[in-house]
N, C-alpha and C positions, 0 to 999 in steps of 0.2 A: 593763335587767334582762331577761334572756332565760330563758324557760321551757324545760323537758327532753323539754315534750311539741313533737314536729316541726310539731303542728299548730296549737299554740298559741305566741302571743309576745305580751307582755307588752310596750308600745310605749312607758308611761308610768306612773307612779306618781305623784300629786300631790294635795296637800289643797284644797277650796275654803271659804271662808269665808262669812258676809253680807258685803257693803261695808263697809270700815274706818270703823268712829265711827255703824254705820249702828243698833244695837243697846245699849242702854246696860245693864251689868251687873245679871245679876238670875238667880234663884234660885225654882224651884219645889216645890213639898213635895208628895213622891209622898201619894196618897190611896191606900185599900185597892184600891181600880181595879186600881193600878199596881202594888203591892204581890205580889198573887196569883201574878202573870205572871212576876213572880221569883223565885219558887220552882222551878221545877222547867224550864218553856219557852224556849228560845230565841226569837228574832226571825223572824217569818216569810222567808226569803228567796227572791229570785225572779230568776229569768234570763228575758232579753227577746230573742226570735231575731227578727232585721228582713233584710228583704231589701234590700241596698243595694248596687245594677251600678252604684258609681264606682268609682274607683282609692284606695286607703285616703290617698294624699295630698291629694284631696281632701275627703275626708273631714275628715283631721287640719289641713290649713284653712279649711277653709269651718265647716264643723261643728262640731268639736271648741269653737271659741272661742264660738259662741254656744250652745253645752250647758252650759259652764261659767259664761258669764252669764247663763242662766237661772237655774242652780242658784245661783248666787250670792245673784240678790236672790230669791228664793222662801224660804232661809234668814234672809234679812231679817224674813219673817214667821212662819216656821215652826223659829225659832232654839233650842229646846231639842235637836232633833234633833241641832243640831252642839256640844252641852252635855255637861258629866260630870255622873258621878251620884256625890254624896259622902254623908258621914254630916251629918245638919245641927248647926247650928253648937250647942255647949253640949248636945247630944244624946247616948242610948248609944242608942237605937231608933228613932231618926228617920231618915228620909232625904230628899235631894231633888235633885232638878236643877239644878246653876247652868251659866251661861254669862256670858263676861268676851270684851272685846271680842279677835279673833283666834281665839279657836275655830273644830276644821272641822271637816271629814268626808271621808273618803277618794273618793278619785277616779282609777279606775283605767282606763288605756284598755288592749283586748287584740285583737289578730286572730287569726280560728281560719280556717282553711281548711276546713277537715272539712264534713261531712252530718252534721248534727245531727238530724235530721227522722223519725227511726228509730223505726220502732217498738222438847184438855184435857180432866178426867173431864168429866161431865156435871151431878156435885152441884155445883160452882163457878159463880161470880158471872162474868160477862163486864160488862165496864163500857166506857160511849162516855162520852169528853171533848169535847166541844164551844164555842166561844165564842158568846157571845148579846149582840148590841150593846139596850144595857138603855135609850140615850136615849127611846126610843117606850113605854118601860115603866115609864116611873117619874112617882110624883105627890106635889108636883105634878110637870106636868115643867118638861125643864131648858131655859135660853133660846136664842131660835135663831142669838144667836152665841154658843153654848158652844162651846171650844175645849179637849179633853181626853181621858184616853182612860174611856172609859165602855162598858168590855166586863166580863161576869161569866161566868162557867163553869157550861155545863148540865151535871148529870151524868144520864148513864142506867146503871141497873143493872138485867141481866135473866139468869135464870137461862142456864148454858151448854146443859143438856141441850134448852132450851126453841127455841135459836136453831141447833142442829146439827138439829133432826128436820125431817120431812116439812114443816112450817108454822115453820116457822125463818123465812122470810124476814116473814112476818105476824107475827109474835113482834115480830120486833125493830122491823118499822115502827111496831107497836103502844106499843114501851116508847119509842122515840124520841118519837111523838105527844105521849105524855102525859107528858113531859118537859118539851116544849116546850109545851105549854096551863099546865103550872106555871106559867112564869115570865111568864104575862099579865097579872097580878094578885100585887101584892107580891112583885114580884124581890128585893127588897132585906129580904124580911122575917128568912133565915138569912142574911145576907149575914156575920154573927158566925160563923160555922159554916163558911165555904166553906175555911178554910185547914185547918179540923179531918180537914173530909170528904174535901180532896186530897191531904193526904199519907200513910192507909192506899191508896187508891187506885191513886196511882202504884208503889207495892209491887206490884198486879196487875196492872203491862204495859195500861195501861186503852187501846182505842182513841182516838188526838185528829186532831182535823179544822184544817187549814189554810186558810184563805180562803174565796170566797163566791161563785157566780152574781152577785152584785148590783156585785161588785167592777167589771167591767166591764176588764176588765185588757186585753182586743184592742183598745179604743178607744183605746188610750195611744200616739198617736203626736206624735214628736219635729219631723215634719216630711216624713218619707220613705214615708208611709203606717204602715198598723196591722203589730204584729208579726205574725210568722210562726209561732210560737208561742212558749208562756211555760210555762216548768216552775219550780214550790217544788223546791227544794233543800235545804229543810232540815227534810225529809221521811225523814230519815235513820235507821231505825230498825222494828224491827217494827211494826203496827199504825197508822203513820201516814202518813195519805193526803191530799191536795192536791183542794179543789174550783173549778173556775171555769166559768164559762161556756162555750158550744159557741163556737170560732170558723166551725163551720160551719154549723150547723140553729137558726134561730131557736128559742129555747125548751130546748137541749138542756144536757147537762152533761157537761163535762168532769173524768174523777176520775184522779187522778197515785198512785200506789203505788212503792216502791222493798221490791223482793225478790230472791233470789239465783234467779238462772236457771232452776233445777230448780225450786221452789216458785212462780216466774212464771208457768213453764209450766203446771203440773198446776192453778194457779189460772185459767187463761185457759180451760183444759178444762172444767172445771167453771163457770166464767163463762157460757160460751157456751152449755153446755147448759143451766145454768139458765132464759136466754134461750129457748132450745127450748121447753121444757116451760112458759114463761109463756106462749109466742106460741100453743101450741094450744086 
């Protein structure tokens, strides 16, 4: 299967599985967790740039077969990933995960040649969506081999005119703070309320945040050293912005945006001077 782009080709297309007979059929029952997160978000996705001076036939034998038997038995333990998500059974509002022996998960191999390395009134509510991993937050808490997803959504809401003026950027550290000092203490206590409060919200284009500094996403090497860099992709849309860690400055962060050209620009202008006016 060949790609249209010169720089891109597409060398294989193929599913991997756990090991045959290695998983035996079974079914999980999404919780509100799970629930949330489909409504409205995609999956976070991510592209992994690595620096690899072999010849890609190397690659496609040396490599290639022992990526896919990684991937293989890691699905062995991490088997809902290569699972559907159905209605449960005798259910009209239920749902859950099964997997049956043979499920996969797409596996696609691609070469790209290219350089990738490149660089409202003021009475309105402005709103940040954020994810809060709630394990450390909840009591009692949960055991240290819990395996699940256990994320809930901070929301912040702060006046618009409050976060465009002079002390705009204090405004907004401030509503973010006391956002997150909420959810120290009884995360779970509107957790009835989270599905109420996000779907007027997403009506207002609300900002939401991708990923994390603690993700550790440079460290993720296959064998060939650490990436070269890593971009969220599906960051696709006004408002949504990508966090990870600095691969350069200990301590630092790195934040991913997608905007049209002319609005990149005149954001980086004002970026930078922002920057000015802190450093004096």
């Amino acid at each position: 299967m060949a790609s249209n782009s010169p720089a891109l080709r597409v060398l294989e297309n193929s599913r991997v599985s756990p090991p045959p007979g290695s998983v035996a059929t079974a079914s999980i029952p999404l919780t509100f967790f799970d629930v949330i997160w489909l409504m409205h978000y995609q999956p976070v996705e991510r592209l992994f740039f690595y620096d690899f001076p072999h010849p890609t036939a190397h690659f496609i034998d040396s490599c290639l077969p022992n990526l896919k038997t990684s991937l293989s038995l890691t699905l062995q333990h991490f088997f809902p990933f290569a699972g559907n998500l159905r209605r449960s059974l005798g259910s009209d509002d239920r749902y859950e995960i099964c997997y049956v022996d043979g499920d996969s998960v797409p596996f696609t191999v691609a070469e790209h040649d290219g350089d990738l390395m490149r660089g409202v009134a003021s009475d309105r509510k402005a709103y940040l969506l954020f994810p809060v991993d709630c394990r450390g937050r909840l009591q009692p808490p949960l055991p240290a081999a819990y395996f699940g997803n256990c994320v809930g959504p901070c929301f912040v809401e702060v006046a618009v005119g409050d976060v465009i003026g002079e002390e705009g950027f204090v405004a907004a550290a401030e509503a973010i703070g006391k956002a997150i000092e909420g959810t120290k203490d009884g995360i779970l206590d509107d957790a009835e309320r989270w599905i109420r409060r996000l779907v007027p919200v997403l009506h207002e284009l609300p900002m939401s945040v991708a990923g994390s500094p603690k993700f550790r996403v440079y460290e993720t090497d296959f064998g060939w050293g650490g990436p070269q860099k890593v971009l969220v992709t599906s960051i696709l849309g006004p408002g949504a912005i990508s966090v990870a860690e600095s691969k350069d400055e200990q301590g630092g962060i790195e934040i991913g945006m997608v905007l049209l050209k002319h609005v990149m620009d005149e954001f980086s202008a004002r970026f930078w001077n922002g920057l000015k006016l802190l450093a004096k």
